[in-house]
KOLGU-4560 file (N, C-alpha, C; in nm, 3 decimals, padded with zeros to 5 digits):
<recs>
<n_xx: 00.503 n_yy: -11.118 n_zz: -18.255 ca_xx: 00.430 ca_yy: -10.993 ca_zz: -18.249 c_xx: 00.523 c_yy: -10.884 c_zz: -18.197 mol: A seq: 1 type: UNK>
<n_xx: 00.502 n_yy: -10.730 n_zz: -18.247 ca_xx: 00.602 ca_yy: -10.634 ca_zz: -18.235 c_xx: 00.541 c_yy: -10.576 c_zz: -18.066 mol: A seq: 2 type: UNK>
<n_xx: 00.658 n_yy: -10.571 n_zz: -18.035 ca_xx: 00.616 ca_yy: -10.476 ca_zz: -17.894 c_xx: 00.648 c_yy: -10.358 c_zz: -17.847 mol: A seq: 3 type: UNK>
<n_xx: 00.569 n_yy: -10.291 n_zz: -17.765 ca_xx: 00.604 ca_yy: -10.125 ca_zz: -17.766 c_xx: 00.610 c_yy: -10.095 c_zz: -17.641 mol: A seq: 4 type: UNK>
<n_xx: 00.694 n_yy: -09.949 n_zz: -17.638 ca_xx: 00.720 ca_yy: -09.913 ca_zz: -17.548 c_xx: 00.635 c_yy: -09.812 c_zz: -17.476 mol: A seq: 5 type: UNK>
<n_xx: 00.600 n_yy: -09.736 n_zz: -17.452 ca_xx: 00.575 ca_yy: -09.602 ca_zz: -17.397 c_xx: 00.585 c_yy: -09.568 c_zz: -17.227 mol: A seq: 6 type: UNK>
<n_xx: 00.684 n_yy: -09.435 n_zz: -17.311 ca_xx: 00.757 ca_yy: -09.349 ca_zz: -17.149 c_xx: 00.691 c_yy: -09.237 c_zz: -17.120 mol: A seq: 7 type: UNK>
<n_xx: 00.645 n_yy: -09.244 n_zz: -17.077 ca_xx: 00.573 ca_yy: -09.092 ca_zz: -16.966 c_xx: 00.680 c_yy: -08.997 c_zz: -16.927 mol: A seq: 8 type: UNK>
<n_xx: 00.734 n_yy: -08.878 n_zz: -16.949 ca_xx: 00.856 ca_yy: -08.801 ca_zz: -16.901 c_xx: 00.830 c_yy: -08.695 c_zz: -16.876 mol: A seq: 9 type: UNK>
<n_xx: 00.732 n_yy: -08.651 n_zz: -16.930 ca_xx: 00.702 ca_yy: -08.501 ca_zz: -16.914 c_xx: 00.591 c_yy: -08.514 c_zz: -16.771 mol: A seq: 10 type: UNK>
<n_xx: 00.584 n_yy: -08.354 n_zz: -16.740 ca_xx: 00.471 ca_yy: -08.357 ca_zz: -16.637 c_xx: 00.337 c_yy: -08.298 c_zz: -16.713 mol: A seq: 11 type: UNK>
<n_xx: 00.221 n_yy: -08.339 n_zz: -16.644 ca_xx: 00.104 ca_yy: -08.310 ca_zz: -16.686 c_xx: 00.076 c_yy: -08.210 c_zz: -16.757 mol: A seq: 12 type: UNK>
<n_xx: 00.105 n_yy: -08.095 n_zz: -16.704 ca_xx: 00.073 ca_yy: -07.959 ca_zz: -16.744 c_xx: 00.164 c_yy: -07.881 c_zz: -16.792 mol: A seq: 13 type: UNK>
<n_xx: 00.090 n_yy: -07.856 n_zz: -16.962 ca_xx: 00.177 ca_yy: -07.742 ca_zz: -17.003 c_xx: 00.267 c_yy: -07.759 c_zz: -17.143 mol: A seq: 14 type: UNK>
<n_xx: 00.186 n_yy: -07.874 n_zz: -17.151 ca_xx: 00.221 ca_yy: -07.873 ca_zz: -17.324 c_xx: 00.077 c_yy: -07.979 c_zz: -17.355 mol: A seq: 15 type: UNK>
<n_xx: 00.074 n_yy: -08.036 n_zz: -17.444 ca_xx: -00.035 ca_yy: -08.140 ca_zz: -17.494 c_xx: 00.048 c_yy: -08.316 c_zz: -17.522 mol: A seq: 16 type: UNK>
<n_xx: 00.142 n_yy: -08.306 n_zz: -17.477 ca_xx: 00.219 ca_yy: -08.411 ca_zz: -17.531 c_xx: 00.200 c_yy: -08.552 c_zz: -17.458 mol: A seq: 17 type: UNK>
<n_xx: 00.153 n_yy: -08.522 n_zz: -17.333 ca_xx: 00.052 ca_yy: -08.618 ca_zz: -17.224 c_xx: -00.066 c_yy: -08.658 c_zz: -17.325 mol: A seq: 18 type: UNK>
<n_xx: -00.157 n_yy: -08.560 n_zz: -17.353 ca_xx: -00.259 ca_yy: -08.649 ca_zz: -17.394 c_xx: -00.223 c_yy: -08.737 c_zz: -17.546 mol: A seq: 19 type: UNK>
<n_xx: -00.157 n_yy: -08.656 n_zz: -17.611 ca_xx: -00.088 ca_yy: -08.716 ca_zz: -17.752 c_xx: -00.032 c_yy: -08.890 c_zz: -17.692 mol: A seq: 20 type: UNK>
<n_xx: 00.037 n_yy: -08.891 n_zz: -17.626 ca_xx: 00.057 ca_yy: -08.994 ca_zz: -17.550 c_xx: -00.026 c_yy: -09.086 c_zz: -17.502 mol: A seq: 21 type: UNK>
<n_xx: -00.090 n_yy: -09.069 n_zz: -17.443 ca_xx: -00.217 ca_yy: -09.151 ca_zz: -17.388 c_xx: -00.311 c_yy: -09.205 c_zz: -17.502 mol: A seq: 22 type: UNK>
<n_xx: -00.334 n_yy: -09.112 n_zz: -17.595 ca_xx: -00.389 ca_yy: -09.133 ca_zz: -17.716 c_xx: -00.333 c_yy: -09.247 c_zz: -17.799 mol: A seq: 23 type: UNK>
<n_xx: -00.232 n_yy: -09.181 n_zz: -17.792 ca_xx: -00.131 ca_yy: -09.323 ca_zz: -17.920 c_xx: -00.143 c_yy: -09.461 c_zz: -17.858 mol: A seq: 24 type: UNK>
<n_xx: -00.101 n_yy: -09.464 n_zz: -17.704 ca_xx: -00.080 ca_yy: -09.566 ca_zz: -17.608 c_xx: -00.228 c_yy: -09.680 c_zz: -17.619 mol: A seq: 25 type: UNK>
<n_xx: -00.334 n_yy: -09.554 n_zz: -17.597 ca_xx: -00.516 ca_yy: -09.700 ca_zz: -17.626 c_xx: -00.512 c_yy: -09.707 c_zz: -17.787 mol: A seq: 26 type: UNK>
<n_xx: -00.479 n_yy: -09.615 n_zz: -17.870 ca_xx: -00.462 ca_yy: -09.681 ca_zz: -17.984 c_xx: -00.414 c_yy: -09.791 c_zz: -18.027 mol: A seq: 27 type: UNK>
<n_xx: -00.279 n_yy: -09.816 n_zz: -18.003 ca_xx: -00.202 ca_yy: -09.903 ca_zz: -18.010 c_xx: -00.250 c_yy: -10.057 c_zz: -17.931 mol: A seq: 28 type: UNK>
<n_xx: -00.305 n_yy: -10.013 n_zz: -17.831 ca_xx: -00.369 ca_yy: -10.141 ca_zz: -17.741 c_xx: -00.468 c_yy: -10.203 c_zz: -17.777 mol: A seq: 29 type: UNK>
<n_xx: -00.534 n_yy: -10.116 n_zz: -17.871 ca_xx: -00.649 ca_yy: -10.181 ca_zz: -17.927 c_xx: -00.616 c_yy: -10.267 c_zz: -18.059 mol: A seq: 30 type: UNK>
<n_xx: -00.453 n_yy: -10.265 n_zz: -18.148 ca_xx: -00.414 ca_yy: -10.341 ca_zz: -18.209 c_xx: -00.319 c_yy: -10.494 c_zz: -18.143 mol: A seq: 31 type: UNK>
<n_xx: -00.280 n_yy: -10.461 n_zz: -18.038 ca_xx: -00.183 ca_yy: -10.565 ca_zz: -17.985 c_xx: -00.185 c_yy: -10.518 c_zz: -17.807 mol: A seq: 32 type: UNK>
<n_xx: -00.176 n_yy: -10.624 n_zz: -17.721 ca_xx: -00.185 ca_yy: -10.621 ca_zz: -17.586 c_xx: 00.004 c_yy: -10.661 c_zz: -17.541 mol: A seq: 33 type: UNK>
<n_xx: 00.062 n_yy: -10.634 n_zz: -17.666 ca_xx: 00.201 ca_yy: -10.636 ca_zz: -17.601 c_xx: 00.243 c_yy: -10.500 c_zz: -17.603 mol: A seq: 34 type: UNK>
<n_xx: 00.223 n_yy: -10.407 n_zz: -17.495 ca_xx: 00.276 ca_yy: -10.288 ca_zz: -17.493 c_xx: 00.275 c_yy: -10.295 c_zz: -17.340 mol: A seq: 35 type: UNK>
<n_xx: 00.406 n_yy: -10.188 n_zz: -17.274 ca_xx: 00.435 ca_yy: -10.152 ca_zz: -17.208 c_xx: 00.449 c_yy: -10.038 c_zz: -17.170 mol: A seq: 36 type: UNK>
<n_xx: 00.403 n_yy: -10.005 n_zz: -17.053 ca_xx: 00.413 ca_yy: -09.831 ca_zz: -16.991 c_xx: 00.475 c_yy: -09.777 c_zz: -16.895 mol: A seq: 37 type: UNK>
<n_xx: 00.571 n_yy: -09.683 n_zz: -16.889 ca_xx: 00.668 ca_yy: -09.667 ca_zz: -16.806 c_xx: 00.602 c_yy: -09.525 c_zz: -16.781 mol: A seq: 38 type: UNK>
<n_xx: 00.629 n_yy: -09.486 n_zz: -16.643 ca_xx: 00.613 ca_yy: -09.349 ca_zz: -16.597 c_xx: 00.748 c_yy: -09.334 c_zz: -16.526 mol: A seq: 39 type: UNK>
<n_xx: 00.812 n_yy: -09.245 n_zz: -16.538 ca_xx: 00.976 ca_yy: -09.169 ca_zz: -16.490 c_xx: 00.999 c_yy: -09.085 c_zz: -16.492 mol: A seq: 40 type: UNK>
<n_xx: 01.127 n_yy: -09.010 n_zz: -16.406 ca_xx: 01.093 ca_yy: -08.874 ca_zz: -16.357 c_xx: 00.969 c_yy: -08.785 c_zz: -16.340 mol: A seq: 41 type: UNK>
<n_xx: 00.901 n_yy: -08.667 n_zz: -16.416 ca_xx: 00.816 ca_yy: -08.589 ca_zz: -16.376 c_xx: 00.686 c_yy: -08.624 c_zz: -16.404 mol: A seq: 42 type: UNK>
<n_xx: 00.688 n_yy: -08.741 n_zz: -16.484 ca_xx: 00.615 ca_yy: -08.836 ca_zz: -16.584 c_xx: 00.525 c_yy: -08.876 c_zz: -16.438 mol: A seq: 43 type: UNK>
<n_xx: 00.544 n_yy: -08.928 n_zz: -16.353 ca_xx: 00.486 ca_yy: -08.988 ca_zz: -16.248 c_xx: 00.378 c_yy: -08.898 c_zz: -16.211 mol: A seq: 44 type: UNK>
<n_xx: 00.406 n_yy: -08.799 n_zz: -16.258 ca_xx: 00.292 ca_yy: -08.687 ca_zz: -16.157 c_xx: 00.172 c_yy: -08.719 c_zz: -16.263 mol: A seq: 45 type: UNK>
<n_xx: 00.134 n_yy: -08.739 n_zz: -16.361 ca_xx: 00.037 ca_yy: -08.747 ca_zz: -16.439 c_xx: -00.076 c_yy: -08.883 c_zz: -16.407 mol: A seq: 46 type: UNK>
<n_xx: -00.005 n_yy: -08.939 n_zz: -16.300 ca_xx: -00.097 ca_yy: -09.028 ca_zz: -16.233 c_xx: -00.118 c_yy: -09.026 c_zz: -16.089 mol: A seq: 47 type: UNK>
<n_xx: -00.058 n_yy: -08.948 n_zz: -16.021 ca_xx: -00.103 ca_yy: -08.901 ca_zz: -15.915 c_xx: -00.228 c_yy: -08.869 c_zz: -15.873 mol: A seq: 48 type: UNK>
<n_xx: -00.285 n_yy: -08.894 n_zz: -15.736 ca_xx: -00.464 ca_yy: -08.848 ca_zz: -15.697 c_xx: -00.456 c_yy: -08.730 c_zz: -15.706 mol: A seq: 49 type: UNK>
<n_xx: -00.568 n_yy: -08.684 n_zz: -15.672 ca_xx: -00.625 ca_yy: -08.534 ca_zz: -15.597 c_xx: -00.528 c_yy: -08.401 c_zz: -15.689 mol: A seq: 50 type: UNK>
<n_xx: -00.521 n_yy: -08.422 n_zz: -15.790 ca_xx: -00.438 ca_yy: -08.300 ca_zz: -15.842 c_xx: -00.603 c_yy: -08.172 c_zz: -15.908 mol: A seq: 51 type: UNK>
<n_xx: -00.589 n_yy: -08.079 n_zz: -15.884 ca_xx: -00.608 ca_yy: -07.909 ca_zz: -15.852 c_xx: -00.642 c_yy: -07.879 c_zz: -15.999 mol: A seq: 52 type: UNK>
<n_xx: -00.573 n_yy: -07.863 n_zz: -16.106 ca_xx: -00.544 ca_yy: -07.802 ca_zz: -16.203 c_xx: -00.621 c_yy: -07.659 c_zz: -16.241 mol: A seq: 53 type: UNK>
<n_xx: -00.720 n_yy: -07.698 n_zz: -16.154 ca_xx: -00.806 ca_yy: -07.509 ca_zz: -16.194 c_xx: -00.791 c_yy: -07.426 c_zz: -16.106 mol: A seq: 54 type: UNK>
<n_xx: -00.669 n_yy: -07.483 n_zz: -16.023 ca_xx: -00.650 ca_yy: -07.377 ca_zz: -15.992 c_xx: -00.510 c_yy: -07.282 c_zz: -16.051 mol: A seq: 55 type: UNK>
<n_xx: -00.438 n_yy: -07.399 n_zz: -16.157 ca_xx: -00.349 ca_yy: -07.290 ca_zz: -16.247 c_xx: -00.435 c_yy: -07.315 c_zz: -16.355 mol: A seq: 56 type: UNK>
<n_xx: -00.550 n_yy: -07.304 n_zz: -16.406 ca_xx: -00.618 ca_yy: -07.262 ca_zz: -16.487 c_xx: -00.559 c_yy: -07.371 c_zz: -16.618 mol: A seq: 57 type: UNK>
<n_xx: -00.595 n_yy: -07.486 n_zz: -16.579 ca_xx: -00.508 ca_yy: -07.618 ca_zz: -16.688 c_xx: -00.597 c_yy: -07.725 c_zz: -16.650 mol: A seq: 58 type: UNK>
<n_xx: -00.657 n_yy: -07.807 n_zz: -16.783 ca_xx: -00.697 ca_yy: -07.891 ca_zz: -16.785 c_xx: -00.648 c_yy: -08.020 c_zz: -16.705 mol: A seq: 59 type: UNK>
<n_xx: -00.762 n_yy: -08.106 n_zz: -16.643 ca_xx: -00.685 ca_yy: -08.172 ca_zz: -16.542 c_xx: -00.713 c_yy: -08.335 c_zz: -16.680 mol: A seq: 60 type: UNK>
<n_xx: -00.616 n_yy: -08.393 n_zz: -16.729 ca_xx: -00.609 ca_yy: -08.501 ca_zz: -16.799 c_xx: -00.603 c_yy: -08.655 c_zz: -16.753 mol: A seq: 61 type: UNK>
<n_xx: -00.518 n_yy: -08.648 n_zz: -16.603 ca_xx: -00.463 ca_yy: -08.742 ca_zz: -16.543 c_xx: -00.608 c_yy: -08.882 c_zz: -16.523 mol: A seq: 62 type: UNK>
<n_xx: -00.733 n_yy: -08.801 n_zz: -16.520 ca_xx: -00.810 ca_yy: -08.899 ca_zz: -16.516 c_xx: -00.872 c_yy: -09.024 c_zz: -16.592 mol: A seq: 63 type: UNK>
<n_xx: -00.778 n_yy: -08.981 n_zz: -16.754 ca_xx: -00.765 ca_yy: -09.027 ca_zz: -16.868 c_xx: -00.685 c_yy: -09.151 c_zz: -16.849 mol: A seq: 64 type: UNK>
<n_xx: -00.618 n_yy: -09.178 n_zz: -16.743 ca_xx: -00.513 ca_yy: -09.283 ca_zz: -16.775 c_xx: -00.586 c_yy: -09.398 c_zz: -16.719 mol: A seq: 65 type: UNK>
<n_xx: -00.741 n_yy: -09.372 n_zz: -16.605 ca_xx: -00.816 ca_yy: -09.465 ca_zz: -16.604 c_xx: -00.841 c_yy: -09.551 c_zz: -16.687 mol: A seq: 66 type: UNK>
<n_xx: -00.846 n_yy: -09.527 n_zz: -16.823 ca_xx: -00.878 ca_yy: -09.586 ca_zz: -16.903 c_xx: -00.791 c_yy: -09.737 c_zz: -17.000 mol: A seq: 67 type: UNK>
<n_xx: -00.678 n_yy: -09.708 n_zz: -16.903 ca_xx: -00.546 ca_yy: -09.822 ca_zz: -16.900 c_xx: -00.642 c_yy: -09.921 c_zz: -16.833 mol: A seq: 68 type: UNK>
<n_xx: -00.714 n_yy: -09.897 n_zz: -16.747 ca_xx: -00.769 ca_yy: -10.034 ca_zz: -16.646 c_xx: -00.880 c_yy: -10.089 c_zz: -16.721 mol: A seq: 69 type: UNK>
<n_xx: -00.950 n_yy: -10.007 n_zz: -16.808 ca_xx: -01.053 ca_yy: -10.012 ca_zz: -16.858 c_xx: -01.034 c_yy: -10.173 c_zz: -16.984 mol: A seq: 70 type: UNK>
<n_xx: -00.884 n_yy: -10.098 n_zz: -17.043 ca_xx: -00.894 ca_yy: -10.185 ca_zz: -17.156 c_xx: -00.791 c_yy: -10.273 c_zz: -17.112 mol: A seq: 71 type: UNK>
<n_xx: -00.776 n_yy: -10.307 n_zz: -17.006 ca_xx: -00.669 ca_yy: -10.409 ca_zz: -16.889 c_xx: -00.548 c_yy: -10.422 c_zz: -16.989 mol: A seq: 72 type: UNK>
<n_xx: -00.506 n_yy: -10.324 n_zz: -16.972 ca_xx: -00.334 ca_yy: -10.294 ca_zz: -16.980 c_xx: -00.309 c_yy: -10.317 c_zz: -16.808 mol: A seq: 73 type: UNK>
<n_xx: -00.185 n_yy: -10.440 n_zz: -16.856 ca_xx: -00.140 ca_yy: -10.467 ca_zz: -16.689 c_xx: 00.024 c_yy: -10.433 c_zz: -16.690 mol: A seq: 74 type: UNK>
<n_xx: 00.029 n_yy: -10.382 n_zz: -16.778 ca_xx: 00.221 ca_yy: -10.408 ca_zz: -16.790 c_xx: 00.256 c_yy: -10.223 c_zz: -16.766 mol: A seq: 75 type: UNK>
<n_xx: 00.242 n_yy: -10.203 n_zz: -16.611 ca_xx: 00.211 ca_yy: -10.019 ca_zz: -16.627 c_xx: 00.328 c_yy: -10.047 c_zz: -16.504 mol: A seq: 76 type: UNK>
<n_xx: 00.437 n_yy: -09.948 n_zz: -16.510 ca_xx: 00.561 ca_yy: -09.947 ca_zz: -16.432 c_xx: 00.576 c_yy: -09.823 c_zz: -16.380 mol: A seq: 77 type: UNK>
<n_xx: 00.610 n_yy: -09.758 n_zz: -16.279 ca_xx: 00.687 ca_yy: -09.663 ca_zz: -16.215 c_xx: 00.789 c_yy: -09.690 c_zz: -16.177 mol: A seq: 78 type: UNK>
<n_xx: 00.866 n_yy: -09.621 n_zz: -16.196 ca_xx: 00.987 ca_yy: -09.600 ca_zz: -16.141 c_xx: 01.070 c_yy: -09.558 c_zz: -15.986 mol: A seq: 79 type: UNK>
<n_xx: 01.100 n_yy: -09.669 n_zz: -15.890 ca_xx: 01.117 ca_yy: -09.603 ca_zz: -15.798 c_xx: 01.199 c_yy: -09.508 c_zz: -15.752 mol: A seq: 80 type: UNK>
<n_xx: 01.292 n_yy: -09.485 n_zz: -15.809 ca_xx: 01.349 ca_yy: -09.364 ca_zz: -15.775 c_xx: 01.302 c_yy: -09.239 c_zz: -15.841 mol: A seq: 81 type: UNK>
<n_xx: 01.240 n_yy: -09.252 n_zz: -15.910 ca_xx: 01.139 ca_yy: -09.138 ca_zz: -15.953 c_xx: 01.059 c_yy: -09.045 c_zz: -15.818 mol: A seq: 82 type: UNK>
<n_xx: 00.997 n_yy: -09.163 n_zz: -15.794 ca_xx: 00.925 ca_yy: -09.186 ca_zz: -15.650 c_xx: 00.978 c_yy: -09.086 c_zz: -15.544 mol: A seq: 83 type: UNK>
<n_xx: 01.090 n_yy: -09.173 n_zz: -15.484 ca_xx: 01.152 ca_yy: -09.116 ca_zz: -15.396 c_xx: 01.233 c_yy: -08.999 c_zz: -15.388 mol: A seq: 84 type: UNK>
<n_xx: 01.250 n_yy: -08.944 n_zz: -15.541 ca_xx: 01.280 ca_yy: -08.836 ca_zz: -15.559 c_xx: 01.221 c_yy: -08.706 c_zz: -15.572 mol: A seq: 85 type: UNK>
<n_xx: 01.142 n_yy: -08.731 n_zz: -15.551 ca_xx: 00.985 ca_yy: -08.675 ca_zz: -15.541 c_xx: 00.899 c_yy: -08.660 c_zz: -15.443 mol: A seq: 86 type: UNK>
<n_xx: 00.892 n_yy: -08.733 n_zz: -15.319 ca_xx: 00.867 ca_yy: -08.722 ca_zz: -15.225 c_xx: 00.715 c_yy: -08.877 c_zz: -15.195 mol: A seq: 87 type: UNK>
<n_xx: 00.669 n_yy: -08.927 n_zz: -15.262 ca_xx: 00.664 ca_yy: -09.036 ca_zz: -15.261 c_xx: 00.698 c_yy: -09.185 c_zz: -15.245 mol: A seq: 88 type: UNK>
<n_xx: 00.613 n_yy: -09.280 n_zz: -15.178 ca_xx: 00.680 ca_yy: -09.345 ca_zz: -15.104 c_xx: 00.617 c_yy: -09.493 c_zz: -15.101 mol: A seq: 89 type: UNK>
<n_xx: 00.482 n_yy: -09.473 n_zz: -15.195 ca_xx: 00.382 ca_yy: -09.591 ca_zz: -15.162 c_xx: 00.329 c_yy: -09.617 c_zz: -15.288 mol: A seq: 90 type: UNK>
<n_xx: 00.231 n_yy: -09.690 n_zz: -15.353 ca_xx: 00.141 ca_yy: -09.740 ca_zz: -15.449 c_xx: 00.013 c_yy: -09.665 c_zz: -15.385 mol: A seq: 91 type: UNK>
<n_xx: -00.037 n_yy: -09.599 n_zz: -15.335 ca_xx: -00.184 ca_yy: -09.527 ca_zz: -15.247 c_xx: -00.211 c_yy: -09.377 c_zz: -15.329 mol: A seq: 92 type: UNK>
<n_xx: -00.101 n_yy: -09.349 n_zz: -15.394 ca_xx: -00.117 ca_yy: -09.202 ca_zz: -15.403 c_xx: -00.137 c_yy: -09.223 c_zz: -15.576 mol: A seq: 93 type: UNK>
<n_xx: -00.131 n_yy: -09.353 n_zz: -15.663 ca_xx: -00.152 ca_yy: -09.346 ca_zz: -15.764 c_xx: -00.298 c_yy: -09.337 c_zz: -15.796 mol: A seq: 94 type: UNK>
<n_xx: -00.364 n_yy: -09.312 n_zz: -15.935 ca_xx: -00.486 ca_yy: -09.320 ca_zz: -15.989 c_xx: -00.479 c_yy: -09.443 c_zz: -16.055 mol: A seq: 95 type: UNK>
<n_xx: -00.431 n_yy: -09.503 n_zz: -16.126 ca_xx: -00.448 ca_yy: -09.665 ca_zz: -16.184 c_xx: -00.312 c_yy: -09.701 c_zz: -16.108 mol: A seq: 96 type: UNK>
<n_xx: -00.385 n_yy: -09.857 n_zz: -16.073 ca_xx: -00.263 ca_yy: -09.964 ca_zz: -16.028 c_xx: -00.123 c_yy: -09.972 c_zz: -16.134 mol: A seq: 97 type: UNK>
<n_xx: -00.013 n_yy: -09.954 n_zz: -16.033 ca_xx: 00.108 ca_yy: -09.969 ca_zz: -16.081 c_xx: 00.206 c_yy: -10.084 c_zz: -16.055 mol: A seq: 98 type: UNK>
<n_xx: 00.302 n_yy: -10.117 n_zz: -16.082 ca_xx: 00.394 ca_yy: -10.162 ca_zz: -16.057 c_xx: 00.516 c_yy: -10.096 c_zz: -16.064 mol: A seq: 99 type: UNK>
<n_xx: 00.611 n_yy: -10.082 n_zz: -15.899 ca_xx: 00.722 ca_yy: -10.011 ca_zz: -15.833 c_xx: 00.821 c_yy: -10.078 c_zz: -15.874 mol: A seq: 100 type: UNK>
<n_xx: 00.932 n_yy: -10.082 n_zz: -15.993 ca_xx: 01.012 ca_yy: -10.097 ca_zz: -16.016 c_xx: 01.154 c_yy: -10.025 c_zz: -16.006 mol: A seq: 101 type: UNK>
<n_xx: 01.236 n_yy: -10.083 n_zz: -15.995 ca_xx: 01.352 ca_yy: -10.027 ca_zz: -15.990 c_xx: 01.422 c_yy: -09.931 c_zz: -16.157 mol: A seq: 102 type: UNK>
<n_xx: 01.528 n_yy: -09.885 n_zz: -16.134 ca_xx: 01.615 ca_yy: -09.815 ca_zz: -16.282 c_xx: 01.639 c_yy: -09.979 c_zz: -16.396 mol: A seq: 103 type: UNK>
<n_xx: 01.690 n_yy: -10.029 n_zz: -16.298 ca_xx: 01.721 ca_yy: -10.172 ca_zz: -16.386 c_xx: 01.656 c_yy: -10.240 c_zz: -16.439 mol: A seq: 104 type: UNK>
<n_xx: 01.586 n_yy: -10.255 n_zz: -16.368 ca_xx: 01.481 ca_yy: -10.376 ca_zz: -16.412 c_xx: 01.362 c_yy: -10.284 c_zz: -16.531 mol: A seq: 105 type: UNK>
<n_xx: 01.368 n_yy: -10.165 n_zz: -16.526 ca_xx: 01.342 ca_yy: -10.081 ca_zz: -16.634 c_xx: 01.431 c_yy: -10.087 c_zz: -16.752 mol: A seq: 106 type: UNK>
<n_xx: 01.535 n_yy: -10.073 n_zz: -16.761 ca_xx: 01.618 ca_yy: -10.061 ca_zz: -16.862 c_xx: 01.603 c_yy: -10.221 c_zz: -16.940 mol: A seq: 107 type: UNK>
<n_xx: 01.609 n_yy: -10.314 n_zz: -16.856 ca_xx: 01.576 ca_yy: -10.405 ca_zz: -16.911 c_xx: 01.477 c_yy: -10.456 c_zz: -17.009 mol: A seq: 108 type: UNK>
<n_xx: 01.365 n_yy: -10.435 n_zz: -16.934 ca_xx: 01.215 ca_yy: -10.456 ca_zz: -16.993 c_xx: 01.233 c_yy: -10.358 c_zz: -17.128 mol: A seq: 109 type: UNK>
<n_xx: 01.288 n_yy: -10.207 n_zz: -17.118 ca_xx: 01.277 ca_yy: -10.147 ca_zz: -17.267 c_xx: 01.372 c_yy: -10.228 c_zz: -17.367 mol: A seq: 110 type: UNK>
<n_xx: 01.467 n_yy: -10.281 n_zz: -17.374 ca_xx: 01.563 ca_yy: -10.373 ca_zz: -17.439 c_xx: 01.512 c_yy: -10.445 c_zz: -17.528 mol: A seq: 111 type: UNK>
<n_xx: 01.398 n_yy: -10.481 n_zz: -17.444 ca_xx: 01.336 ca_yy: -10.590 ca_zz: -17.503 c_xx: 01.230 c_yy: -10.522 c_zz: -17.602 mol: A seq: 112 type: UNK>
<n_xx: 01.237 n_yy: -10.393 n_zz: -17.612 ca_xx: 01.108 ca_yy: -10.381 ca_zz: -17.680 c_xx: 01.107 c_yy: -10.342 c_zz: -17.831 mol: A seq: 113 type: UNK>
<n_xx: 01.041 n_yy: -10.349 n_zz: -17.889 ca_xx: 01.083 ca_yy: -10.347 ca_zz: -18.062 c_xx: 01.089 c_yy: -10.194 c_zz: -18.093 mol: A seq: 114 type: UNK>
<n_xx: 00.946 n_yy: -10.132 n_zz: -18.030 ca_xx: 00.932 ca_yy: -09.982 ca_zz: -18.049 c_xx: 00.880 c_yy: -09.921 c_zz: -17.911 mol: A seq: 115 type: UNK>
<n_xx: 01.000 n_yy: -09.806 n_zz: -17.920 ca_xx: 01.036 ca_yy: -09.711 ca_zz: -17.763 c_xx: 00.939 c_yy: -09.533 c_zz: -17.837 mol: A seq: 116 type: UNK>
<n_xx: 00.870 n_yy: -09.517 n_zz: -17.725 ca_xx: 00.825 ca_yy: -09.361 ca_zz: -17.772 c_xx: 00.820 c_yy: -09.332 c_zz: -17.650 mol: A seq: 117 type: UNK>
<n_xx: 00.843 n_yy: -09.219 n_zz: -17.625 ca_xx: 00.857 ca_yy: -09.109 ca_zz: -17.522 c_xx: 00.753 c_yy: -08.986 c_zz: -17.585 mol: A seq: 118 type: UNK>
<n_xx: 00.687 n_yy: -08.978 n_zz: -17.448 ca_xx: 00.580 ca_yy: -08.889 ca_zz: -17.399 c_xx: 00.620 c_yy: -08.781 c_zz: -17.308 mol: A seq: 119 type: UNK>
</recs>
């Protein structure tokens, strides 16, 4: 069976390419449960709690990614130096359960994957 990738890179707000993303991502899950989800660099913020958005007058989407738990996608990664580059420091401040991985052990897991898309 073919397996996929999807990278989270952009931040939430300010283009549509998040939800295009998220979209493709339960699509795809609903054909095959071998997919994988990476959030990195600014990408991380789109699962972050307590985010505002009306107050820059922008749809708040992030609550959409609930729906990873819904259809038990378990293979969902952050990046820790993302993290810490950022000012984050824990698994508490996410909206769906993650897994804190390192650069490597990222690069790895995409290697393996048949098809890579970036979000």
């Amino acid at each position: 069976m073919k397996s996929f990738c999807v990278l989270f890179v952009h931040p939430p707000y300010g283009s549509n390419i998040v939800r295009e993303g998220l979209n493709f991502s339960l699509n795809i899950f609903s054909y095959t449960s071998n997919i994988n989800i990476f959030f990195l660099g600014d990408g991380i913020f789109q699962i972050i709690k307590n985010q505002y958005s009306e107050k820059i007058y922008c749809n708040n989407n992030s609550f959409n990614f609930s729906f990873f738990e819904k259809y038990h996608v378990k293979n969902i990664y952050v990046c820790s130096r993302s993290l810490h580059e950022r000012g984050f420091f824990n698994k508490d401040c996410f909206l769906i359960k993650v897994k804190i991985i390192d650069i490597n052990r990222i690069r790895k897991k995409i290697k393996k994957c048949n098809f890579i898309l970036r979000f």
